[in-house]
TIKEDREN-366507 format. One record per residue (C-alpha): x, y, z; residue in three letters; chain. Coordinates in pm, whole numbers, plus 50000, padded with zeros to 5 digits. Example, Ala and Ser with C-alpha at 12.3 -4.5 7.8 and 13.67 -1.06 7.14 Angstrom:
<atoms>
    east   north      up   rest   kette
   51230   49550   50780    ala       A
   51367   49894   50714    ser       A
</atoms>
This chain:
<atoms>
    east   north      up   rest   kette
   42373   46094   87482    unk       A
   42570   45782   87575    unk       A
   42893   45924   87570    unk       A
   43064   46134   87813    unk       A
   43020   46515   87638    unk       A
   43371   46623   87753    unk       A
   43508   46281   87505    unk       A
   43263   46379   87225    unk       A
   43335   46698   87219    unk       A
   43704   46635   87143    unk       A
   43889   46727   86799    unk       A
   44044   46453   86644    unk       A
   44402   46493   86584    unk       A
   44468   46695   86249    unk       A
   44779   46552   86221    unk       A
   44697   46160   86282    unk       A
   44438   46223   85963    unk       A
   44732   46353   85769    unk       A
   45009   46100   85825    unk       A
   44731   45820   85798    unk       A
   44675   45927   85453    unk       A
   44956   45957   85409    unk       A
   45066   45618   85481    unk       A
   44792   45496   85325    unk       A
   44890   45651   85000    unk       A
   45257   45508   85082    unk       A
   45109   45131   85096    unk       A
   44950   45183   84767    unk       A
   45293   45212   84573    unk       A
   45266   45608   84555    unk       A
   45586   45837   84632    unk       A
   45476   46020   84899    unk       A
   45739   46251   85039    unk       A
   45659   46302   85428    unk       A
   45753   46647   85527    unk       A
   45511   46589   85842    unk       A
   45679   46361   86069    unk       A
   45668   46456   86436    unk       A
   45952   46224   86540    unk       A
   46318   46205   86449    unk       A
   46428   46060   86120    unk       A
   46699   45797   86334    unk       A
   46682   45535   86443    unk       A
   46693   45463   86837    unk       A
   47080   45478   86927    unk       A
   47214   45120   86906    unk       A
   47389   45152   87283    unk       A
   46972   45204   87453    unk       A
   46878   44947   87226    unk       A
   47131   44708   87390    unk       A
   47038   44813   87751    unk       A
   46675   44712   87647    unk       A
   46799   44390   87520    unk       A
   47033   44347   87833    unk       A
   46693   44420   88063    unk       A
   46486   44157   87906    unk       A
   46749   43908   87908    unk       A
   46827   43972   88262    unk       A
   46411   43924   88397    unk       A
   46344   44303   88458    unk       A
   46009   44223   88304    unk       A
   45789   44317   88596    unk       A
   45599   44633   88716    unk       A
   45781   44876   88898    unk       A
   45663   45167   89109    unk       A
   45409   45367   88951    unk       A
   45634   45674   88996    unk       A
   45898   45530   88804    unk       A
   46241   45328   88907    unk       A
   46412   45506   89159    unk       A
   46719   45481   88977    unk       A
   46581   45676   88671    unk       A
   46411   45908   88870    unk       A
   46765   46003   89068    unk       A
   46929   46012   88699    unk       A
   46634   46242   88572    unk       A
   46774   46459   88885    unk       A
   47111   46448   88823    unk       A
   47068   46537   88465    unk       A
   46812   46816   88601    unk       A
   47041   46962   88835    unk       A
   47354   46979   88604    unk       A
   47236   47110   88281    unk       A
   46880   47253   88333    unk       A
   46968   47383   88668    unk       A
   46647   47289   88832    unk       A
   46658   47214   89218    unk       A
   46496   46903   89239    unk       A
   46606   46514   89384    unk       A
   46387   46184   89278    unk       A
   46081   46289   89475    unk       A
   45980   46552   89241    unk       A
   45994   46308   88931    unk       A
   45707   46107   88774    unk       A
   45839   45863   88496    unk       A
   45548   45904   88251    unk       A
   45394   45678   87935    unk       A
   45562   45944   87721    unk       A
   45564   46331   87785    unk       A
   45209   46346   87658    unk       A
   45087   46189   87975    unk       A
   45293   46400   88152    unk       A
   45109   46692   88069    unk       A
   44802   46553   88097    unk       A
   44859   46453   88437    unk       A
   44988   46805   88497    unk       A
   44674   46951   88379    unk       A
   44437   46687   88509    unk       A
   44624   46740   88908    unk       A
   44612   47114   88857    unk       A
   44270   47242   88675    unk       A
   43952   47174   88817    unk       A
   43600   47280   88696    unk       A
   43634   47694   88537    unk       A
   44009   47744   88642    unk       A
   44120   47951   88364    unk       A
   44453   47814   88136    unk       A
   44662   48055   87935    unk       A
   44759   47929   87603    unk       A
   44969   48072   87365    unk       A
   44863   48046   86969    unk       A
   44967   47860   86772    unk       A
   44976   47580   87027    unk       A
   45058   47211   87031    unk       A
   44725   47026   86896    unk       A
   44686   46824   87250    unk       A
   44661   47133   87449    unk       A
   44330   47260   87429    unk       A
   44220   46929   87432    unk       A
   44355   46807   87772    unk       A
   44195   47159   87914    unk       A
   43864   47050   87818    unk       A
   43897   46674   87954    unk       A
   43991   46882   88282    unk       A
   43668   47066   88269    unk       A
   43933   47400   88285    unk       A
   43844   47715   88058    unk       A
   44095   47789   87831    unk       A
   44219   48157   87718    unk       A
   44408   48175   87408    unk       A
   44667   48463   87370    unk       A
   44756   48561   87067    unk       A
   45109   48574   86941    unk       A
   45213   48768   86555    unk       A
   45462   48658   86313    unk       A
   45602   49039   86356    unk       A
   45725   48913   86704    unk       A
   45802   48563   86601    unk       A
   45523   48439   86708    unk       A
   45651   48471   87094    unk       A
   45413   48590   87444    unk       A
   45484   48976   87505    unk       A
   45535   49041   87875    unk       A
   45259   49311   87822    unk       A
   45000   49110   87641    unk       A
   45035   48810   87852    unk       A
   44956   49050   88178    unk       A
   44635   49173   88075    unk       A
   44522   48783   87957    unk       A
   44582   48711   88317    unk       A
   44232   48730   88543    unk       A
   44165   48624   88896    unk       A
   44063   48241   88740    unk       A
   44369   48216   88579    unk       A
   44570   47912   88732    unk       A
   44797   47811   88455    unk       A
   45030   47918   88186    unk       A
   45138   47672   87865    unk       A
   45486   47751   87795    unk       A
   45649   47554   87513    unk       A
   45974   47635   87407    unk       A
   46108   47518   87163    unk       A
   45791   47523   87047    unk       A
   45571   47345   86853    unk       A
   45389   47418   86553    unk       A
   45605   47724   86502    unk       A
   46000   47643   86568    unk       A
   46066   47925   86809    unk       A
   46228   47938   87122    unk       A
   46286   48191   87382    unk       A
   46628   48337   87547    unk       A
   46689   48423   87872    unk       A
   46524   48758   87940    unk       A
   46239   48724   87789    unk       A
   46166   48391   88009    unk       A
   46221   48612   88299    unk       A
   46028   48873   88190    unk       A
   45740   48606   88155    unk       A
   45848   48441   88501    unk       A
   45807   48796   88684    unk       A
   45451   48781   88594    unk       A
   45426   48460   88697    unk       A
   45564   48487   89032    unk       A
   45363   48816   89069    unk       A
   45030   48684   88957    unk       A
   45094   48347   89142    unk       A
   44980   48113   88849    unk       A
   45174   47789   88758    unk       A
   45330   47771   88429    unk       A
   45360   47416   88273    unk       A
   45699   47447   88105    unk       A
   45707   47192   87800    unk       A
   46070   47150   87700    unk       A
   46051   46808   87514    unk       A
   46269   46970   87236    unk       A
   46538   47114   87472    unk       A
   46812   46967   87272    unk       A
   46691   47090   86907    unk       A
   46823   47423   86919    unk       A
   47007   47622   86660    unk       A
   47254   47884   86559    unk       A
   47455   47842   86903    unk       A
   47111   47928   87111    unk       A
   47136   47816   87453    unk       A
   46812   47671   87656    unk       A
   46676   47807   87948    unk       A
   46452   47591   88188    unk       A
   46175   47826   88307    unk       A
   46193   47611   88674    unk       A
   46561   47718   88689    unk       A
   46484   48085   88794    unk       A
   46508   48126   89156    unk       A
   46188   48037   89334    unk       A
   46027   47913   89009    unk       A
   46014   47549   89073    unk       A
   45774   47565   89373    unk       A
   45500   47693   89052    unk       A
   45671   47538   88744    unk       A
   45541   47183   88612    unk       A
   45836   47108   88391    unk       A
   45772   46824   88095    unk       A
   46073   46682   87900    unk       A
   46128   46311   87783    unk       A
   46321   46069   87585    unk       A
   46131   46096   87274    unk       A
   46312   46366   87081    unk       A
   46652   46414   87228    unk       A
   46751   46009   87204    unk       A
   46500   45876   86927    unk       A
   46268   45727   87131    unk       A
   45919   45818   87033    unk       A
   45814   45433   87036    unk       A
   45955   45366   87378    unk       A
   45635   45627   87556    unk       A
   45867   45775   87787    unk       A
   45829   46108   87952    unk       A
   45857   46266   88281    unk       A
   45714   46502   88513    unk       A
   45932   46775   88739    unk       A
   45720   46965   89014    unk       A
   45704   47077   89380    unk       A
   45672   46759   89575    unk       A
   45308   46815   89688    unk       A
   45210   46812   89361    unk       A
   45374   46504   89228    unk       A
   45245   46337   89505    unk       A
   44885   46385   89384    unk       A
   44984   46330   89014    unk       A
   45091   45998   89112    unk       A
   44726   45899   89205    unk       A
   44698   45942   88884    unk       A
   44922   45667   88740    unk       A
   44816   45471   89043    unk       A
   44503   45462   88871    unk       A
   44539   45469   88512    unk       A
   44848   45294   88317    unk       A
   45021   45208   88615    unk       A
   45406   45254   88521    unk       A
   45541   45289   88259    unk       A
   45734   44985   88036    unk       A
   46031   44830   88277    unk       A
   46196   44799   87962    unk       A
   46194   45144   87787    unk       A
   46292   45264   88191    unk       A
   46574   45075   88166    unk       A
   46658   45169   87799    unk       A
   46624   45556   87969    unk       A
   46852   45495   88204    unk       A
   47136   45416   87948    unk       A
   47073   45722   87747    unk       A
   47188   45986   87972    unk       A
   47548   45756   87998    unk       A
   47618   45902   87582    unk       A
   47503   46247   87515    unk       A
   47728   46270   87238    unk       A
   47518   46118   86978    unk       A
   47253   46458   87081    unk       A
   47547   46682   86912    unk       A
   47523   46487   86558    unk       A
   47168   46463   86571    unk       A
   47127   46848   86642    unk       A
   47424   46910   86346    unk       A
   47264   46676   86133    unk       A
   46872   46816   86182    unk       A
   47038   47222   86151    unk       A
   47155   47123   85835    unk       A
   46860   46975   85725    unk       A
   46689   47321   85850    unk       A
   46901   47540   85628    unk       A
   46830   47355   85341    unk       A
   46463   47341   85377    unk       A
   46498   47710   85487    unk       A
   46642   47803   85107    unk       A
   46440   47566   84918    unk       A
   46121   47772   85088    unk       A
   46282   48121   85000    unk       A
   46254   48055   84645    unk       A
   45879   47916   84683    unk       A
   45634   48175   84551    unk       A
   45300   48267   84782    unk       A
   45504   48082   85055    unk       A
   45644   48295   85359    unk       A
   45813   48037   85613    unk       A
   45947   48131   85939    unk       A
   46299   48049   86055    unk       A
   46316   47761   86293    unk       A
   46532   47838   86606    unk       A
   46438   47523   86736    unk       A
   46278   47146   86688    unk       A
   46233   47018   86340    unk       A
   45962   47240   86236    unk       A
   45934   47497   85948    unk       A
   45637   47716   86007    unk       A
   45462   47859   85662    unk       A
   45219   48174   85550    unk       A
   45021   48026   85239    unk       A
   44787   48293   85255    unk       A
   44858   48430   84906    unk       A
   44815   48094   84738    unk       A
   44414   48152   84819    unk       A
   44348   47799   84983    unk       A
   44297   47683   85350    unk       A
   44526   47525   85556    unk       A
   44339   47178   85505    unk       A
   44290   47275   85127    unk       A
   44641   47284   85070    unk       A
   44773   47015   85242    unk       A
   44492   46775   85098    unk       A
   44593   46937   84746    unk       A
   44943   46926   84785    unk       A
   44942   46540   84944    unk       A
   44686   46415   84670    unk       A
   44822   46587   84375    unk       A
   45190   46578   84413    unk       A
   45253   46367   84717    unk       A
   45418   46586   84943    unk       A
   45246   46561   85274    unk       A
   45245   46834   85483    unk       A
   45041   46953   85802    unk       A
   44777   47191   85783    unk       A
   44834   47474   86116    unk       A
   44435   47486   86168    unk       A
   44401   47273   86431    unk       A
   44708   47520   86589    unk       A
   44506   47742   86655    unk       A
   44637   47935   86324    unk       A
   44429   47918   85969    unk       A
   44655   48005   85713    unk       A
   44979   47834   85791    unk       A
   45100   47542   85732    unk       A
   45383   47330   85914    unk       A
   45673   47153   85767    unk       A
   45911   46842   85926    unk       A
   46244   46842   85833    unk       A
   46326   46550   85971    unk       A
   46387   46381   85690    unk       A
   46607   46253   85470    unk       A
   46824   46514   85253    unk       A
   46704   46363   84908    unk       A
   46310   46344   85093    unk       A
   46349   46734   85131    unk       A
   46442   46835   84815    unk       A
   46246   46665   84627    unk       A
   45952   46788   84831    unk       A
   46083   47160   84731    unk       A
   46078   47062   84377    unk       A
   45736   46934   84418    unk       A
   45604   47190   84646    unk       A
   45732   47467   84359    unk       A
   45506   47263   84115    unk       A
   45203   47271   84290    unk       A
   45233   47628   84368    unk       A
   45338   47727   83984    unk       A
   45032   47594   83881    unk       A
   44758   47696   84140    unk       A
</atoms>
């Protein structure tokens, strides 16, 4: 074996396969509707898109510090401070290639060889997969539909062992569109604090939340950020999946250590997409319309479902994620989004690699004509399975 057995042993990414299909269909001249995407339908607000334009024109084409430029880093803060209300300054910020690095370089600093990681399921494809790379042991935990899919106080308790070292809290989360309020992250954050593991908090969709829900940062509760790795980015809440910008929030001594790890790998991250960041935290605004815009969007994928037979979808409190039972329709996950995108063009992701056979999981971030006709379509295929 030539290859390193932690890379071959690896799942590709479920939803890569999809969308490449999917595009691949596209570029042959077929209507594909994509109710799959993992990134806002908008475009990148014109007023970044000017500070990038402003940066190259002005020379700042040149590394900067592999931790990120200090002024982004003490804007990260500020931001942190205010509205998350995490104690933190610039020294406990890592500006990452996107919030995927971010919690790799979480993991990567924290889990050695056997330390045991706590994962909820469904979970976020990448998880798993960063745990193994780590050479860490991972523990799923189970989470129902019944409880909307969310960690019981209880259950999460008795996962916990004397390897455990790590929690994966993602919220709101991805596959399923739930989030958590307020007491039951502190129930989760007493155990925590009385088990002494960390808990990497992954709150890239902070700003997607619905029905006048408030967000909770996990670090925020008092003594929590000396044992919370908090991940968040620019990728979701301004647009900017393109841009691979991210960042990192921990105690000091760990960041410190995580930095080796950009030292050592990509370096920094673009001088342009910093500087882009920088000018997105001066108009929060345009967050408002995009959250109106994407909760509207919800609803109507939300009613279009309710009327699907053999579907039962979950109610999104967060993100822009619809997450579907197609048990009774009798087909896999990957047998029904492989049916559904090859026979009526409607592409879809199958929940599988999420840890959760039997469900599927649908984008609505698209446009309003893209998700009805994907209802009408979707209605179809089930009508004659």
């Amino acid at each position: 074996m030539i290859i390193n057995p932690r890379v071959s042993s690896l799942l590709g990414s479920s939803t890569l396969k999809i969308t490449a299909l999917a595009k691949k269909l596209k570029s042959e001249g077929r209507d594909v509707v994509n109710l799959a995407a993992g990134e806002p339908d908008f475009d990148t607000p014109q007023f970044i898109k000017d500070a990038a334009k402003k940066a190259i024109d002005d020379g700042f084409t040149k590394y900067t510090p592999s931790s990120g430029t200090l002024v982004l880093r003490e804007a990260i803060a500020r931001k942190l401070e205010l509205e998350n209300k995490i104690p933190c300054t610039s020294n406990n910020i890592i500006v990452t290639t996107g919030a995927k690095y971010a919690i790799f370089a979480a993991i990567f600093t924290l889990i050695g060889k056997n330390d045991e990681v706590i994962i909820p399921c469904p979970y976020w494809v990448s998880y798993p997969e960063m745990v193994k790379l780590s050479g860490g042991k991972i523990k799923y935990l189970r989470t129902l539909a019944k409880n909307n899919f969310k960690i019981k106080a209880s259950d999460l308790e008795r996962a916990i062992t004397a390897k455990t070292k790590l929690l994966i809290l993602n919220y709101p989360a991805n596959p399923t569109g739930i989030t958590y309020d307020f007491n039951e992250l502190q129930s989760i954050y007493e155990i925590a604090k009385k088990k002494k593991i960390f808990v990497l908090s992954d709150e890239i969709y902070e700003k997607l939340i619905y029905d006048g829900r408030a967000h909770h940062s996990f670090a925020a509760f008092k003594e929590a950020d000396s044992f919370t790795l908090t991940v968040n980015g620019f990728s979701k809440s301004f647009s900017m999946t393109g841009w691979r910008i991210g960042y990192l929030v921990a105690a000091q001594e760990i960041i410190i250590q995580a930095s080796k790890l950009i030292d050592h790998t990509t370096s920094c991250v673009s001088s342009i997409s910093q500087a882009a960041a920088c000018a997105a935290f001066k108009n929060s605004g345009w967050q408002a319309q995009m959250r109106a815009d994407f909760e509207e969007k919800r609803n109507l994928l939300w009613e279009g479902l309710r009327e699907c037979p053999k579907i039962s979808a979950q109610q999104s409190s967060g993100t822009f994620y619809m997450f579907c039972d197609i048990t009774k329709t009798g087909l896999t996950s990957t047998q029904f989004a492989s049916q559904l995108l090859e026979k009526y063009q409607v592409c879809v992701i199958p929940a599988d690699s999420f840890g959760a056979e039997g469900y599927v999981r649908l984008s609505f971030a698209a446009s309003v004509e893209e998700i009805k006709k994907g209802i009408q379509r979707i209605k179809k295929f089930l009508s004659e399975l």
